[in-house]
Structures are given as C-alpha cells and as structure tokens.
C-alpha positions in Angstrom: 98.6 94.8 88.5 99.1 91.3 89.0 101.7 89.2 87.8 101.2 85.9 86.1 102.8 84.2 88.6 100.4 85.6 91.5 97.5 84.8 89.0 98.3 81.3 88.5 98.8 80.9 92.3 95.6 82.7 92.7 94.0 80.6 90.3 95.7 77.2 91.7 94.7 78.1 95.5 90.7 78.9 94.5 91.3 75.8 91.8 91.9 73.7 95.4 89.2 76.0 97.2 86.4 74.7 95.1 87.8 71.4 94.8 87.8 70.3 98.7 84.0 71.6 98.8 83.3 69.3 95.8 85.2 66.5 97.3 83.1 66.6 100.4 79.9 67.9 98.4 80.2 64.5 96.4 80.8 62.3 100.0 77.6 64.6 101.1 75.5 63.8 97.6 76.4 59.9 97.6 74.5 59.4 101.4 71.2 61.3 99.4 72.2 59.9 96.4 68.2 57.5 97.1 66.3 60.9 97.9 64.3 61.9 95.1 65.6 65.6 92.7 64.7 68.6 94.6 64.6 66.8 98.4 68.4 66.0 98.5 69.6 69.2 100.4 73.1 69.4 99.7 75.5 67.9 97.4 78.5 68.7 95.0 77.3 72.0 94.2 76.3 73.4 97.5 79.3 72.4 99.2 81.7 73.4 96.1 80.2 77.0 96.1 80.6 77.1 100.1 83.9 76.2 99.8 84.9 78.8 96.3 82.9 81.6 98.8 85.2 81.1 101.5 88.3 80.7 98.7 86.9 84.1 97.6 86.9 85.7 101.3 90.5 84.5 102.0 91.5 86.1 98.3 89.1 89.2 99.2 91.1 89.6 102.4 94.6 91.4 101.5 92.9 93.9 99.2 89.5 95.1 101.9 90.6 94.1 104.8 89.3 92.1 107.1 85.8 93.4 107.7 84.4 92.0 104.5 85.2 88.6 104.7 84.2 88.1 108.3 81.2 90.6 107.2 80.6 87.3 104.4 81.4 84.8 106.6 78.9 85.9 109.2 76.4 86.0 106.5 77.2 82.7 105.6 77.2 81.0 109.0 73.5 82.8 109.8 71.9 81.2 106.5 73.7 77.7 106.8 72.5 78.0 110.6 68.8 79.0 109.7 68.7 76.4 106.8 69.7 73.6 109.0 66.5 74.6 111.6 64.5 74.4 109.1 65.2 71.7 107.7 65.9 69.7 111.0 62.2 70.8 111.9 61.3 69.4 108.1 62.9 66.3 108.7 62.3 65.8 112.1 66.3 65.3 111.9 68.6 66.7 114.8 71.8 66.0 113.0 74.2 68.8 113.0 77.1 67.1 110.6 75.5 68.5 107.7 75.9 72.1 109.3 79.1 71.4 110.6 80.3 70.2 107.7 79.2 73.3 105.6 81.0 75.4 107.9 83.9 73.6 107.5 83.9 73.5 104.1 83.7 77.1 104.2 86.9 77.5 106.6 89.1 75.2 104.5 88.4 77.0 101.2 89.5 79.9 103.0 92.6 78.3 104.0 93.3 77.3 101.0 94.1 80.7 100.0 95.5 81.7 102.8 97.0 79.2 104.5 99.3 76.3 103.3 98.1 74.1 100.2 99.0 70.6 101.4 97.8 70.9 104.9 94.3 72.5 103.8 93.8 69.5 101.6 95.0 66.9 104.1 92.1 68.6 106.1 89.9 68.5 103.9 90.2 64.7 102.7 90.6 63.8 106.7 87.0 65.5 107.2 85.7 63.7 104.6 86.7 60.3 105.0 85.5 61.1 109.0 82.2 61.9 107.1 82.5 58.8 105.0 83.5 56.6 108.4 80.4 58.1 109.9 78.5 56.9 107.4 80.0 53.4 107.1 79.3 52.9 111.1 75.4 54.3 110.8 75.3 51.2 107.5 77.0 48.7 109.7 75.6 49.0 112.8 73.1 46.0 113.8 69.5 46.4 113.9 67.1 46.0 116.2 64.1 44.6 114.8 61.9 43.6 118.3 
C-alpha cells in the first residue's frame, strides 16, 4: 500500500510529467495557431498526453518491470513514426522536429518520474525555447522574392 508521502510524490512527478508535454504542446499549438480546427496536427493536448504516457511508463516500471514500458514505448515510437509519414506525404513537409519533438516529450515525462525533478524540467524548457528559437529564425529570415 502506498503511503501518502509516495502518493503525493507520485502525484507531483506525473503533475510535472504532463506539464512539460503541455508546455511544449502549447509552443507546438502557437506555430499552427493560423491553421484552420481539425488541420492543426498537434498541440497542447497531444503533446501533454505523450508526455503523461511516458510519466505513466516510468511510474509503470518498478511494479512490471521493464518489458511493459519499453513494450509502450515501442508502440508509441511506431505510431508517432507512421503519423509523421503520413502526414509529411500530406503536407508535402519533410520536417522531422515535430517527430522529434514527440519523442522527446515522451522521454522527459518518463524522466520525470524516474529521474531527477529539476533537471527533467530544465530539459524540457531548454527543448522548447530551441523549438521556439527555431521558430523565431524560420520568421526572421529574409525573403527572397525574385
């Protein structure tokens, strides 16, 4: 049975889990934020629930095992991977930072359970302001227009 204490650290590390995938989900949303409802393909709730599954993996692990989070995680990775095809041959878009980023989103929720607190969230807001300084240096760029 678990104590309170384990719960509330339990509940603090999947807390943090869910809120670096929202932090990057929101980062991801805002460079969509023009694309019309139903063709933005991933956002604050996509990312957050990447980010909670791999929280849950990392808080699945002591009590299964190994085999079922890296069974999840494997799932994960071939759906994320099969998405972003399809949609790259959608969108005639061969940009893998949106895959990349899911991935990692995943990885850092499942450090945040296992792993330490304050360096899985310096992580997680260094990837996203590299997102956000990715997207700053697309805006800024000049233009061409001969």
């Amino acid at each position: 049975m678990m104590t309170s204490l384990m719960t509330t650290e339990a509940f603090q590390r999947l807390s943090l889990a869910l809120a670096i995938g929202i932090l990057v989900g929101i980062e991801r949303g805002w460079r969509d934020r023009e694309a019309a409802p139903g063709k933005r393909v991933a956002g604050i709730r996509t990312y957050g629930l990447s980010s909670f599954l791999g929280g849950f993996c990392g808080f699945l692990q002591p009590v299964t095992g190994p085999i079922l989070p890296t069974a999840i995680f494997i799932f994960f990775c071939i759906t994320v991977l099969l998405f972003g095809c399809m949609q790259a041959a959608r969108k005639e878009d061969y940009s893998a930072t949106g895959t990349i980023a899911a991935l990692a989103v995943f990885a850092l929720g499942f450090g945040a359970v296992v792993a330490d607190m304050t360096i899985t969230a310096a992580s997680a807001v260094a990837i996203t302001a590299l997102l956000a300084a990715g997207a700053i240096a697309w805006i800024s760029s000049p233009i061409d227009l001969a």
